[in-house]
Predicted model as a PDB file, atoms N, CA, C, CB and O in Angstrom, pLDDT in the B-factor column:
MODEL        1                                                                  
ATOM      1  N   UNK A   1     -51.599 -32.885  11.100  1.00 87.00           N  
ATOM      2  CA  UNK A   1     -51.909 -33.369   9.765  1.00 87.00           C  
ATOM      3  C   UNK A   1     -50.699 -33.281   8.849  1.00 87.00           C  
ATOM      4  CB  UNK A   1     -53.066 -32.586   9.176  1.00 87.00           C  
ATOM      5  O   UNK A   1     -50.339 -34.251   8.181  1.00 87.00           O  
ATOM      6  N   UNK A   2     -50.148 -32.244   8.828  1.00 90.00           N  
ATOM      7  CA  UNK A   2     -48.523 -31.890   8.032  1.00 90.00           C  
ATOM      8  C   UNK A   2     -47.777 -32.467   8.611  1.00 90.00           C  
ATOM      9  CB  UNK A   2     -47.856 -30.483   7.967  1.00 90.00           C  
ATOM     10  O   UNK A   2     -46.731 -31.924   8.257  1.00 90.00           O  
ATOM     11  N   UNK A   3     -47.330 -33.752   9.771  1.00 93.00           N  
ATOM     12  CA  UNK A   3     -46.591 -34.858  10.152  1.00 93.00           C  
ATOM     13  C   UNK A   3     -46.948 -35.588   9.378  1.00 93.00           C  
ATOM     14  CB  UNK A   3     -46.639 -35.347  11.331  1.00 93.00           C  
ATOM     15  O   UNK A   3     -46.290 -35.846   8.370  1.00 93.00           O  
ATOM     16  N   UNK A   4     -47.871 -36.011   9.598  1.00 94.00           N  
ATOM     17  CA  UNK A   4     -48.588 -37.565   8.850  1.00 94.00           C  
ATOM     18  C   UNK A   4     -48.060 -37.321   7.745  1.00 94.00           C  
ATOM     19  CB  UNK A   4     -50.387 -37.888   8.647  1.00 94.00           C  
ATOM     20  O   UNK A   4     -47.098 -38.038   7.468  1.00 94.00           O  
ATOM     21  N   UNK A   5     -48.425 -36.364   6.829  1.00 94.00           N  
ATOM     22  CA  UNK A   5     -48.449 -35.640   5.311  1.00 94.00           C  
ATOM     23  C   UNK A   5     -46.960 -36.474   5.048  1.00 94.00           C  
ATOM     24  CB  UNK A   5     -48.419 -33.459   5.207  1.00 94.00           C  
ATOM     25  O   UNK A   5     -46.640 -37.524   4.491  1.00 94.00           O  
ATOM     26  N   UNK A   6     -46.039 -35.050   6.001  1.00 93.00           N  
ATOM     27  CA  UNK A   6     -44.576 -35.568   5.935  1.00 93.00           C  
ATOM     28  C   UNK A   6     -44.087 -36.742   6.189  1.00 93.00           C  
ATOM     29  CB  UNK A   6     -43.887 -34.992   6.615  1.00 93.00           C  
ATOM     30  O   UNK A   6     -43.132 -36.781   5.413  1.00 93.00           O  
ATOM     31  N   UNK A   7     -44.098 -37.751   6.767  1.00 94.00           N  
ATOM     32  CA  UNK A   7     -44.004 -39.217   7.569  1.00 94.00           C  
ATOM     33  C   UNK A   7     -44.358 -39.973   5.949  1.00 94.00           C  
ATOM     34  CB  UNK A   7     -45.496 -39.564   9.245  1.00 94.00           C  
ATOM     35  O   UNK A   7     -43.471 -40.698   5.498  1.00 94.00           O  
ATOM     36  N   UNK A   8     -45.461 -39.812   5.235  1.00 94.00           N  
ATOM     37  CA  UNK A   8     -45.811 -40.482   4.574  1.00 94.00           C  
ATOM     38  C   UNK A   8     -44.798 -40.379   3.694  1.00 94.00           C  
ATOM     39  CB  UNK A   8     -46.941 -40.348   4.299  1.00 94.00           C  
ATOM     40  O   UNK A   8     -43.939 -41.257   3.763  1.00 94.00           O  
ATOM     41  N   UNK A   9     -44.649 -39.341   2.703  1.00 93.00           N  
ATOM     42  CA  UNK A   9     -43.312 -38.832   2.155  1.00 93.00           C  
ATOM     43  C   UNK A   9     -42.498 -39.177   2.528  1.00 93.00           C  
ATOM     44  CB  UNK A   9     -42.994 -37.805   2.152  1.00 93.00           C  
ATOM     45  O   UNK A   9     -42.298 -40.271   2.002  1.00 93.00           O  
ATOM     46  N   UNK A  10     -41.687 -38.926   3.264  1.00 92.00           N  
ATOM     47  CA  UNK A  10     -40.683 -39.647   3.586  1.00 92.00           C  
ATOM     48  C   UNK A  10     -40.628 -41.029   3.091  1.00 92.00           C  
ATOM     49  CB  UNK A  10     -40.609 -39.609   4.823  1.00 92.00           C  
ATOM     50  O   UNK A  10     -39.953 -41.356   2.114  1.00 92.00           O  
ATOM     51  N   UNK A  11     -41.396 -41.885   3.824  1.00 87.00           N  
ATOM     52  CA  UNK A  11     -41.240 -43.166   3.435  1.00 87.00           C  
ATOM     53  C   UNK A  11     -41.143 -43.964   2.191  1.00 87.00           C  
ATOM     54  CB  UNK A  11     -41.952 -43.554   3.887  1.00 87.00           C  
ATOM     55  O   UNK A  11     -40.470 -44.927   1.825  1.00 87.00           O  
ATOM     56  N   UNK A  12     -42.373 -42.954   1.499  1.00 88.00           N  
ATOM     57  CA  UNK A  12     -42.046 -43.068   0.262  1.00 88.00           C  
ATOM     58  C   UNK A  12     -41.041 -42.753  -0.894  1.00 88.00           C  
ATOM     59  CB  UNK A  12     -42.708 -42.797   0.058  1.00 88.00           C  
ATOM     60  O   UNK A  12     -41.131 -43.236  -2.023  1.00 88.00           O  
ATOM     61  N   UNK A  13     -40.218 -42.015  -0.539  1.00 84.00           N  
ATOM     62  CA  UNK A  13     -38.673 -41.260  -0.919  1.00 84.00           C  
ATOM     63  C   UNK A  13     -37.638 -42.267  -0.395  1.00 84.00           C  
ATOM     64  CB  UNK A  13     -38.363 -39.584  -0.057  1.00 84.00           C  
ATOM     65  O   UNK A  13     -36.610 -42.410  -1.056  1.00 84.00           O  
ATOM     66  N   UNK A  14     -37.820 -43.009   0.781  1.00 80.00           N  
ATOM     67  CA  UNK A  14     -36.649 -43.922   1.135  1.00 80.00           C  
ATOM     68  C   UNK A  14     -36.821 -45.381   0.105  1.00 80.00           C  
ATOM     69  CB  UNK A  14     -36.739 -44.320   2.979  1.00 80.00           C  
ATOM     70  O   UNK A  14     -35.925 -45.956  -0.513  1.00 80.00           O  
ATOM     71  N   UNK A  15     -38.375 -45.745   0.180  1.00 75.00           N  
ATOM     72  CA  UNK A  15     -38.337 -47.003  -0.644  1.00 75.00           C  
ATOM     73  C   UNK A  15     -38.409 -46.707  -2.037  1.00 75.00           C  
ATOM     74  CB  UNK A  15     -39.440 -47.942  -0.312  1.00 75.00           C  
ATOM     75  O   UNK A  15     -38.467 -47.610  -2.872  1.00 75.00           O  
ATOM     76  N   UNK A  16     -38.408 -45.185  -2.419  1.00 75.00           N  
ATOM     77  CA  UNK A  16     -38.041 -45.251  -4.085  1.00 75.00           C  
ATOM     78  C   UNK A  16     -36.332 -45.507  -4.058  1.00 75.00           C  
ATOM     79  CB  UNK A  16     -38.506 -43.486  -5.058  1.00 75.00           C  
ATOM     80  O   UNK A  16     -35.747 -46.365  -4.720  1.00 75.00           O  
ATOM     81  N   UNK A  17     -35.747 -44.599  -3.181  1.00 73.00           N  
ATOM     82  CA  UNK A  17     -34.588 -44.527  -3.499  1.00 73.00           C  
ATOM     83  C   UNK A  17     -33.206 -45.288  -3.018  1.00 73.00           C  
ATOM     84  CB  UNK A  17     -34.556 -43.494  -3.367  1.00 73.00           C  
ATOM     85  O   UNK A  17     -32.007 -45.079  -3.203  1.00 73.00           O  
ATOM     86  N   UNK A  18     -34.131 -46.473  -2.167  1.00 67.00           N  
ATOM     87  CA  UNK A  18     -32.788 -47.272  -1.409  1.00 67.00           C  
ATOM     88  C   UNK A  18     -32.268 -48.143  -2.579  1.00 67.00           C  
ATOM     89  CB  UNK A  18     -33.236 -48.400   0.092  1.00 67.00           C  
ATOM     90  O   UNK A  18     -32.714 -48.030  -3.720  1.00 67.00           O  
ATOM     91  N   UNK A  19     -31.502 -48.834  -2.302  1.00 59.00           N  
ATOM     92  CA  UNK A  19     -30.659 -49.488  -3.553  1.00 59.00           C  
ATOM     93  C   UNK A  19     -30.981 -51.003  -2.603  1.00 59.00           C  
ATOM     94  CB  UNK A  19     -28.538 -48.809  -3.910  1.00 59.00           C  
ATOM     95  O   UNK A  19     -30.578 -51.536  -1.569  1.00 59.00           O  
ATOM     96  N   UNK A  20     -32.144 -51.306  -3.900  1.00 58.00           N  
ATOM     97  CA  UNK A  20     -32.583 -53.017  -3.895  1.00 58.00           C  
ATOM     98  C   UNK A  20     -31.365 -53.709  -3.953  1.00 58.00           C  
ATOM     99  CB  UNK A  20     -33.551 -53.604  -5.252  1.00 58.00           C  
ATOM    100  O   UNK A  20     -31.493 -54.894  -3.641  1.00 58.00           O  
ATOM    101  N   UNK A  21     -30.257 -53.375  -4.240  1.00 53.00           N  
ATOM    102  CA  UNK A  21     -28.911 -55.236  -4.685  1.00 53.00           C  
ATOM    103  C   UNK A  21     -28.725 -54.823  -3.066  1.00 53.00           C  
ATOM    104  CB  UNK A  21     -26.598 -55.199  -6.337  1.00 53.00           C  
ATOM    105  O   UNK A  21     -27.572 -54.420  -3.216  1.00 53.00           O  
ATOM    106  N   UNK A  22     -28.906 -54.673  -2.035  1.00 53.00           N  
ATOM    107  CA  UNK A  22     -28.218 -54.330  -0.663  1.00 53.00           C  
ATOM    108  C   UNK A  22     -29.190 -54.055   0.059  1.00 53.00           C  
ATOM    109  CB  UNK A  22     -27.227 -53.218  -0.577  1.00 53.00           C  
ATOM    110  O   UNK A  22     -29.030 -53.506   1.149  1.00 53.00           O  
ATOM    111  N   UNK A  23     -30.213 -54.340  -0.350  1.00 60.00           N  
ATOM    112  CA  UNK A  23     -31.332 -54.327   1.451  1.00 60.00           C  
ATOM    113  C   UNK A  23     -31.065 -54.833   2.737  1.00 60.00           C  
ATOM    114  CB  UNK A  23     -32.652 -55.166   1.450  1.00 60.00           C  
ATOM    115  O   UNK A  23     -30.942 -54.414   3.888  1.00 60.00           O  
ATOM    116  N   UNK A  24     -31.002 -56.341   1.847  1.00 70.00           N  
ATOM    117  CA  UNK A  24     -30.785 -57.277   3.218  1.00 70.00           C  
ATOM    118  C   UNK A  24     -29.786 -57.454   3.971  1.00 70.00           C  
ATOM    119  CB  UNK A  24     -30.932 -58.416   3.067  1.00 70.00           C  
ATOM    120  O   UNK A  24     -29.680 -57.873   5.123  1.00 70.00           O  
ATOM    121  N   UNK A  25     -28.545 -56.842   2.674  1.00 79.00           N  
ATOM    122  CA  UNK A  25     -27.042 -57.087   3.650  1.00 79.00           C  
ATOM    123  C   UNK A  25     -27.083 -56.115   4.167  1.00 79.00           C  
ATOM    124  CB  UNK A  25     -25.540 -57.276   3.080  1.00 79.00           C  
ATOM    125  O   UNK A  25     -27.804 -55.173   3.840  1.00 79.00           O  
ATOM    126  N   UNK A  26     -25.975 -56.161   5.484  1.00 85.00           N  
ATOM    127  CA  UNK A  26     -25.489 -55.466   6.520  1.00 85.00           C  
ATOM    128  C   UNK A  26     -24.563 -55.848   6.632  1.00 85.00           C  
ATOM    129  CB  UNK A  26     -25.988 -55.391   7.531  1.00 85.00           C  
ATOM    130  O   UNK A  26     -24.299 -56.899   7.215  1.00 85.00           O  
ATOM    131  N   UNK A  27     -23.706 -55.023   6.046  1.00 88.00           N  
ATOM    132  CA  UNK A  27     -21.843 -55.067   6.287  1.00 88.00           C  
ATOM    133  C   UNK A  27     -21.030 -54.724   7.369  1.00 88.00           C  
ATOM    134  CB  UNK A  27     -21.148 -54.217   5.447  1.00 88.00           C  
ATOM    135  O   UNK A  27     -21.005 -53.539   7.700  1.00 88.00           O  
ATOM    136  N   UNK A  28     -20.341 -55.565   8.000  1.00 91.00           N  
ATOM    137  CA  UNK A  28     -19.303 -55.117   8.746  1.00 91.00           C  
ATOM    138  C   UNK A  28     -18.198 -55.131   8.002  1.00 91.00           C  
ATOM    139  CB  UNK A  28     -19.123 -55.786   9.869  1.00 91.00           C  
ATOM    140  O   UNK A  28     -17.986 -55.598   6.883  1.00 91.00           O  
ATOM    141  N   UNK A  29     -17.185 -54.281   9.133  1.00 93.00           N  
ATOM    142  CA  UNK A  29     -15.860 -53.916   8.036  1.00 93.00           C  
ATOM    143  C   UNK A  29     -14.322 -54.322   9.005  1.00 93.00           C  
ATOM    144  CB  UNK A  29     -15.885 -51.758   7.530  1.00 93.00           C  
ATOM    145  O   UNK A  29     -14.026 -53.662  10.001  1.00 93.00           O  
ATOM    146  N   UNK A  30     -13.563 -55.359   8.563  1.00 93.00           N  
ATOM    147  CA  UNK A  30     -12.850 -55.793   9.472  1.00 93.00           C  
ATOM    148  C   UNK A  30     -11.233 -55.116   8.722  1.00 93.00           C  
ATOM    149  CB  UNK A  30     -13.150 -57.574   9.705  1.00 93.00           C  
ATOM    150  O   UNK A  30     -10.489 -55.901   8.134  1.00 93.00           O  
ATOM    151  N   UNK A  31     -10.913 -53.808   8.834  1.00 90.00           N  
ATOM    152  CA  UNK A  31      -9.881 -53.803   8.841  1.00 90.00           C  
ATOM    153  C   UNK A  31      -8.435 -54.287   8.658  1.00 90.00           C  
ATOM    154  CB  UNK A  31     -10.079 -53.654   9.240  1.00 90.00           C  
ATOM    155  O   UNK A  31      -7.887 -54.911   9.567  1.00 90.00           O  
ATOM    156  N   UNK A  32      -7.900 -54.056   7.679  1.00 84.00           N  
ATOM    157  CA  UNK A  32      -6.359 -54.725   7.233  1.00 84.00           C  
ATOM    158  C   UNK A  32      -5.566 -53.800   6.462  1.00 84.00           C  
ATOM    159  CB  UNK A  32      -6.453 -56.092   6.257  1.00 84.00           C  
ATOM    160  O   UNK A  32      -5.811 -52.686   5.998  1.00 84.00           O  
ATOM    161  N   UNK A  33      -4.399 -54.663   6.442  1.00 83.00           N  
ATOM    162  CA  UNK A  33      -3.631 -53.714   5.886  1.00 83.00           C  
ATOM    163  C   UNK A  33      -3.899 -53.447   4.206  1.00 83.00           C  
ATOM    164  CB  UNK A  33      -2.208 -54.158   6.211  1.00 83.00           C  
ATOM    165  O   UNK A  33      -3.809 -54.248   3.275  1.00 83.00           O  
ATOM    166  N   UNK A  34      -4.249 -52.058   4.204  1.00 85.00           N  
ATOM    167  CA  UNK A  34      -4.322 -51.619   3.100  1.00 85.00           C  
ATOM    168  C   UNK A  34      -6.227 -51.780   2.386  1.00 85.00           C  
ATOM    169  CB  UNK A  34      -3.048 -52.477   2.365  1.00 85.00           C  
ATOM    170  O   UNK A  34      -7.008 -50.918   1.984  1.00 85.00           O  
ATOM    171  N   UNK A  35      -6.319 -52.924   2.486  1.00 90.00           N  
ATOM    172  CA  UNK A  35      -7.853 -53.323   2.236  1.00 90.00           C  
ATOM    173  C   UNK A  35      -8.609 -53.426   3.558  1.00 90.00           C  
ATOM    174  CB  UNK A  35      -7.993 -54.787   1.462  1.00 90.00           C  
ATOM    175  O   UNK A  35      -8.408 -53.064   4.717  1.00 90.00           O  
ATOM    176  N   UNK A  36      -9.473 -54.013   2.955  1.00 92.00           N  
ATOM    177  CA  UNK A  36     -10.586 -54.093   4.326  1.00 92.00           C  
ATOM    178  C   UNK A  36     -11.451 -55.627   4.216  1.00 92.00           C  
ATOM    179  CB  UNK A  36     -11.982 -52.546   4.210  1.00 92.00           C  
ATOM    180  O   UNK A  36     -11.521 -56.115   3.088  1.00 92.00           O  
ATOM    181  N   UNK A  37     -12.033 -56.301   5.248  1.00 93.00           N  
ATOM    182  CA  UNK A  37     -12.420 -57.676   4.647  1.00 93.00           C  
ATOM    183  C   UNK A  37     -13.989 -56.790   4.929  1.00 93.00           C  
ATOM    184  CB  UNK A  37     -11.877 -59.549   5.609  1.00 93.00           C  
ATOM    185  O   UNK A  37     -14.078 -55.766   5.606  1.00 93.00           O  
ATOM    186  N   UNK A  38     -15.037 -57.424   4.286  1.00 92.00           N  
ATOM    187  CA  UNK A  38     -16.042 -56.973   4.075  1.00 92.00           C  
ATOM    188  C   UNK A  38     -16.936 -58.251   4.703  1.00 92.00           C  
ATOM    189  CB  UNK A  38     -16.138 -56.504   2.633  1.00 92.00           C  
ATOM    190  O   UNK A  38     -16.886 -59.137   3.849  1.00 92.00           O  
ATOM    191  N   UNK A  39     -17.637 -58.649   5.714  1.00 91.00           N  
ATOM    192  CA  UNK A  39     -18.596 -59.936   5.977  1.00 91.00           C  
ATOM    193  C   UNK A  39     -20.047 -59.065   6.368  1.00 91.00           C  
ATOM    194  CB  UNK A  39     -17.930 -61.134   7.489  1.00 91.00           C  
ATOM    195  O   UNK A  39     -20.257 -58.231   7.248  1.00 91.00           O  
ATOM    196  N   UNK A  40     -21.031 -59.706   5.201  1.00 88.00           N  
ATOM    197  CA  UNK A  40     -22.456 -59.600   5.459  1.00 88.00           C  
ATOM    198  C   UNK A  40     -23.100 -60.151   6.604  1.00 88.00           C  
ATOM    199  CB  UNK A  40     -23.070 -60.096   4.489  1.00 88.00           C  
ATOM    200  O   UNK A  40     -23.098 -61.382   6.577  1.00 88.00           O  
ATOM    201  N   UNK A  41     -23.800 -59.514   7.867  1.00 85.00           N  
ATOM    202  CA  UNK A  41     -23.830 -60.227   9.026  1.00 85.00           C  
ATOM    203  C   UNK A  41     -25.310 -61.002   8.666  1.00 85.00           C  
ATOM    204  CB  UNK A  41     -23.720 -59.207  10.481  1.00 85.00           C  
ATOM    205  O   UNK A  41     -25.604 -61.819   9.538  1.00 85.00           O  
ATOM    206  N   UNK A  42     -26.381 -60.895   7.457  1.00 82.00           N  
ATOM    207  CA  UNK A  42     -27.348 -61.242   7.283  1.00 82.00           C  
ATOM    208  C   UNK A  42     -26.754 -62.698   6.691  1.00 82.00           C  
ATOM    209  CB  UNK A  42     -28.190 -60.258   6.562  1.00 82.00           C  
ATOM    210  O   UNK A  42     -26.978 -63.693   7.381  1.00 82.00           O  
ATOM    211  N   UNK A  43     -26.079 -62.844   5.566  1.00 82.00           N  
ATOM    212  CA  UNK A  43     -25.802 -63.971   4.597  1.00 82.00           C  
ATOM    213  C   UNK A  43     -24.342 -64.714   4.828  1.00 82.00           C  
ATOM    214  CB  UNK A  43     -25.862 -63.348   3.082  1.00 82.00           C  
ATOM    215  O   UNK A  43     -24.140 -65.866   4.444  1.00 82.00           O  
ATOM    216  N   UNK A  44     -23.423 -63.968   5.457  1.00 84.00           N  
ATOM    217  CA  UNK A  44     -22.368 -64.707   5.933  1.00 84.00           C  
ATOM    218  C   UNK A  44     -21.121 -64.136   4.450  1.00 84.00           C  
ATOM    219  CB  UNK A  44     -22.924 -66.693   6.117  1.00 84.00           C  
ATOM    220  O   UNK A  44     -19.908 -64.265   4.617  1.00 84.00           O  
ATOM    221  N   UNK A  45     -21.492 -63.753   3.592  1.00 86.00           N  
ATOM    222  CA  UNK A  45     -20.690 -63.460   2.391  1.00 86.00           C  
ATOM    223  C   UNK A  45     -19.609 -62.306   2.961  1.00 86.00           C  
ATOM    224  CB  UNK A  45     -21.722 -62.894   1.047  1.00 86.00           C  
ATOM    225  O   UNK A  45     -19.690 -61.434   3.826  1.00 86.00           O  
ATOM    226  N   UNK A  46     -18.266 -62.868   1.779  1.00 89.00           N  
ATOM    227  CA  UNK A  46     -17.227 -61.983   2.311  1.00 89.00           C  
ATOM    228  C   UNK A  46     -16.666 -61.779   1.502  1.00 89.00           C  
ATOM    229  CB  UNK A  46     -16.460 -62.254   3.216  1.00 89.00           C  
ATOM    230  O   UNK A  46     -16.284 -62.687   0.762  1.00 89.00           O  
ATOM    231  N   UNK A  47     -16.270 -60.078   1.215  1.00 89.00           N  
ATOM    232  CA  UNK A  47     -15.675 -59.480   0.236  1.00 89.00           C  
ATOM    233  C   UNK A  47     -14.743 -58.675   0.378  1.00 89.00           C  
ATOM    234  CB  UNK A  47     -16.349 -58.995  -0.351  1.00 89.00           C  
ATOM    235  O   UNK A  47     -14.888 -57.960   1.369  1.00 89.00           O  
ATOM    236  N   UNK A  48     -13.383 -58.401  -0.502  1.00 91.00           N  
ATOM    237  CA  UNK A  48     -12.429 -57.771   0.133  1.00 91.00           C  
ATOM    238  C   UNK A  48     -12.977 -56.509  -0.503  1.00 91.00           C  
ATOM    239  CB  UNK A  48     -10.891 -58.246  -0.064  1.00 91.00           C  
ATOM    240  O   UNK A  48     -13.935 -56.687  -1.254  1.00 91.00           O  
ATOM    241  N   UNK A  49     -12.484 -55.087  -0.318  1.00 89.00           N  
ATOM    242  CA  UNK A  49     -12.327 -54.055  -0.947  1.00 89.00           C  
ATOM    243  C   UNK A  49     -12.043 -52.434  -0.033  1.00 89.00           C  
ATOM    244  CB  UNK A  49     -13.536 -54.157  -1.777  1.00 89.00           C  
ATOM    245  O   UNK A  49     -11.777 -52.568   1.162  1.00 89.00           O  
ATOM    246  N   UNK A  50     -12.085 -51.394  -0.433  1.00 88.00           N  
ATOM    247  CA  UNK A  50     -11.434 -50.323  -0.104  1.00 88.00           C  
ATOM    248  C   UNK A  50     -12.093 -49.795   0.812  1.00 88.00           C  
ATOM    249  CB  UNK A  50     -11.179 -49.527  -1.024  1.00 88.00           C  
ATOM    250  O   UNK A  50     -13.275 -49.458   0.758  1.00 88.00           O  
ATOM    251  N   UNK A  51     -11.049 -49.654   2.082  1.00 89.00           N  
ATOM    252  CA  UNK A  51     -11.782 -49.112   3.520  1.00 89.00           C  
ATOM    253  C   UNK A  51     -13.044 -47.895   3.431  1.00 89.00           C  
ATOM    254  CB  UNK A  51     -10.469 -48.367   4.506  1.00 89.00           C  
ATOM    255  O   UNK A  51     -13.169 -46.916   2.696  1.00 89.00           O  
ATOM    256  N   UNK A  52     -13.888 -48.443   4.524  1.00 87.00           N  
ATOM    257  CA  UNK A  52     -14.723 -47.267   4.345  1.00 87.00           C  
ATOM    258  C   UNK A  52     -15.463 -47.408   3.587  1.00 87.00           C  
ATOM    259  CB  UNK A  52     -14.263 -46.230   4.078  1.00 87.00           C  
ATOM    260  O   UNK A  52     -16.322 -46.549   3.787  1.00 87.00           O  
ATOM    261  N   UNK A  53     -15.729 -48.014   2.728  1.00 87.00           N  
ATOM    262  CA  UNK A  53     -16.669 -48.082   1.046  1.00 87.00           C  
ATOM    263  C   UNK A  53     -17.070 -49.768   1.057  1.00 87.00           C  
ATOM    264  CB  UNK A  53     -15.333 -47.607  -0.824  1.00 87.00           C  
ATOM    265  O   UNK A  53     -16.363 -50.731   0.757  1.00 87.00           O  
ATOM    266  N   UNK A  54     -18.274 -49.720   1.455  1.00 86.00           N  
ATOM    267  CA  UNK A  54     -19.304 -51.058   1.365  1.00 86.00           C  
ATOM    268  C   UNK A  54     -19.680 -51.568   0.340  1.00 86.00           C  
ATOM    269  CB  UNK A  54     -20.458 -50.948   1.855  1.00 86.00           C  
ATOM    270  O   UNK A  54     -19.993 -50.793  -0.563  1.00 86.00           O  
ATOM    271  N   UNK A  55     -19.761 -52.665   0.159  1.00 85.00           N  
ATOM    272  CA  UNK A  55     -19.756 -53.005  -1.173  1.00 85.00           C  
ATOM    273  C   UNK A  55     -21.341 -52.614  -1.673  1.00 85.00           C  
ATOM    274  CB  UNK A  55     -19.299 -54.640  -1.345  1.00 85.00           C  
ATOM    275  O   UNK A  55     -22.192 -52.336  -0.829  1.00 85.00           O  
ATOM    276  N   UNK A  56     -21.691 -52.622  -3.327  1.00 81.00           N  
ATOM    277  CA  UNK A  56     -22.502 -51.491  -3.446  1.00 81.00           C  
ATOM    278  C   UNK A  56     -23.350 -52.846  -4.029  1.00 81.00           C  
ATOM    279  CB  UNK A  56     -22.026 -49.899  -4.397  1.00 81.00           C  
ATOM    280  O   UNK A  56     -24.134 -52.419  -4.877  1.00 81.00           O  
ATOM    281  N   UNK A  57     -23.488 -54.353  -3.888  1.00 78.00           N  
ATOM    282  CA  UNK A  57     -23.982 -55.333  -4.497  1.00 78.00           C  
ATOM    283  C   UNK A  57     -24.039 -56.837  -3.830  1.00 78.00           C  
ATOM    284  CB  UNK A  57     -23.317 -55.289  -5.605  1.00 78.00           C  
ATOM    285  O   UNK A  57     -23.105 -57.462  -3.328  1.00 78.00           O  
ATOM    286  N   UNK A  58     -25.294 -57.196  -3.963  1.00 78.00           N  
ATOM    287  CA  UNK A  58     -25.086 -58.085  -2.879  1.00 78.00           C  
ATOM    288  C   UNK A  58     -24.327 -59.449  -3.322  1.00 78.00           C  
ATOM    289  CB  UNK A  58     -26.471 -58.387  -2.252  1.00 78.00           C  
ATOM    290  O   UNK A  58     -24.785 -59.965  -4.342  1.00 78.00           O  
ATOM    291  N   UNK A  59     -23.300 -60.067  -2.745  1.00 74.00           N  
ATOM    292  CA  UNK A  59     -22.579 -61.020  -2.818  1.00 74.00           C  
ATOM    293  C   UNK A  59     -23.357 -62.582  -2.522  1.00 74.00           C  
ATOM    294  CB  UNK A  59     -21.518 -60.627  -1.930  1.00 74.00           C  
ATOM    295  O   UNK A  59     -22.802 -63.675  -2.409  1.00 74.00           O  
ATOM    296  N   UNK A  60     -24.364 -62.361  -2.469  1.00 73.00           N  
ATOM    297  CA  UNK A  60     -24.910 -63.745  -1.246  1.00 73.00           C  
ATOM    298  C   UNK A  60     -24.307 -65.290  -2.216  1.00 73.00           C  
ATOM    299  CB  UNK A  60     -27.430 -63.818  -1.005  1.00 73.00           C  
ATOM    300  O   UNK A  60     -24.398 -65.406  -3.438  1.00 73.00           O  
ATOM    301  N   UNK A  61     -23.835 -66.110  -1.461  1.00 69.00           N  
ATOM    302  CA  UNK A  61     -23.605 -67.128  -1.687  1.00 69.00           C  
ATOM    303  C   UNK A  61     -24.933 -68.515  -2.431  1.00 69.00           C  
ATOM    304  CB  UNK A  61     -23.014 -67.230  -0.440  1.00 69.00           C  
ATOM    305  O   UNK A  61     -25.605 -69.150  -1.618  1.00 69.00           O  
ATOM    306  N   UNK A  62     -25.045 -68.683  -3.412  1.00 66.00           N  
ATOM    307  CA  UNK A  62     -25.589 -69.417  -3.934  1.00 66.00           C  
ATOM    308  C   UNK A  62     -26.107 -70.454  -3.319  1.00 66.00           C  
ATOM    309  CB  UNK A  62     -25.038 -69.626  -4.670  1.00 66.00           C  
ATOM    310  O   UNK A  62     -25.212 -70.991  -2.667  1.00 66.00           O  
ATOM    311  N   UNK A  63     -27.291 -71.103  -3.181  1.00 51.00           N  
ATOM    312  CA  UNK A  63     -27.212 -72.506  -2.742  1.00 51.00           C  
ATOM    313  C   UNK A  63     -28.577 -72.870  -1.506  1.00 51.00           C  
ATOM    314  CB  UNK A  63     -25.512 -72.699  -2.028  1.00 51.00           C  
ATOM    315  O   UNK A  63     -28.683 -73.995  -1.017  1.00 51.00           O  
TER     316      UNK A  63                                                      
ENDMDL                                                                          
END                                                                             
């Protein structure tokens, strides 16, 4: 019963606290010098910025 309890919680703690501008993307990170290229494998969007650090907003292309 204190799984379930917990399980439920949980879930509810992840969907208060995930960050809605970035659900859907899923970033890969292609390495360069100095920067990093950033491509969303959901939307195709591509952003440069600082290795290691995903962009915190979703870019999706208009249209």
């Amino acid at each position: 019963m204190f799984v379930v309890i917990g399980l439920i919680i949980a879930f509810v703690l992840v969907a208060v606290f995930s960050n809605r501008a970035t659900r859907a993307c899923r970033w890969r990170e292609y390495p360069g010098a100095g920067e990093s290229r950033w491509v969303c494998v959901n939307c195709g969007a591509e952003v440069t910025g600082a290795r290691g650090n995903p962009p915190a907003s979703c870019h999706r292309p208009s249209g």
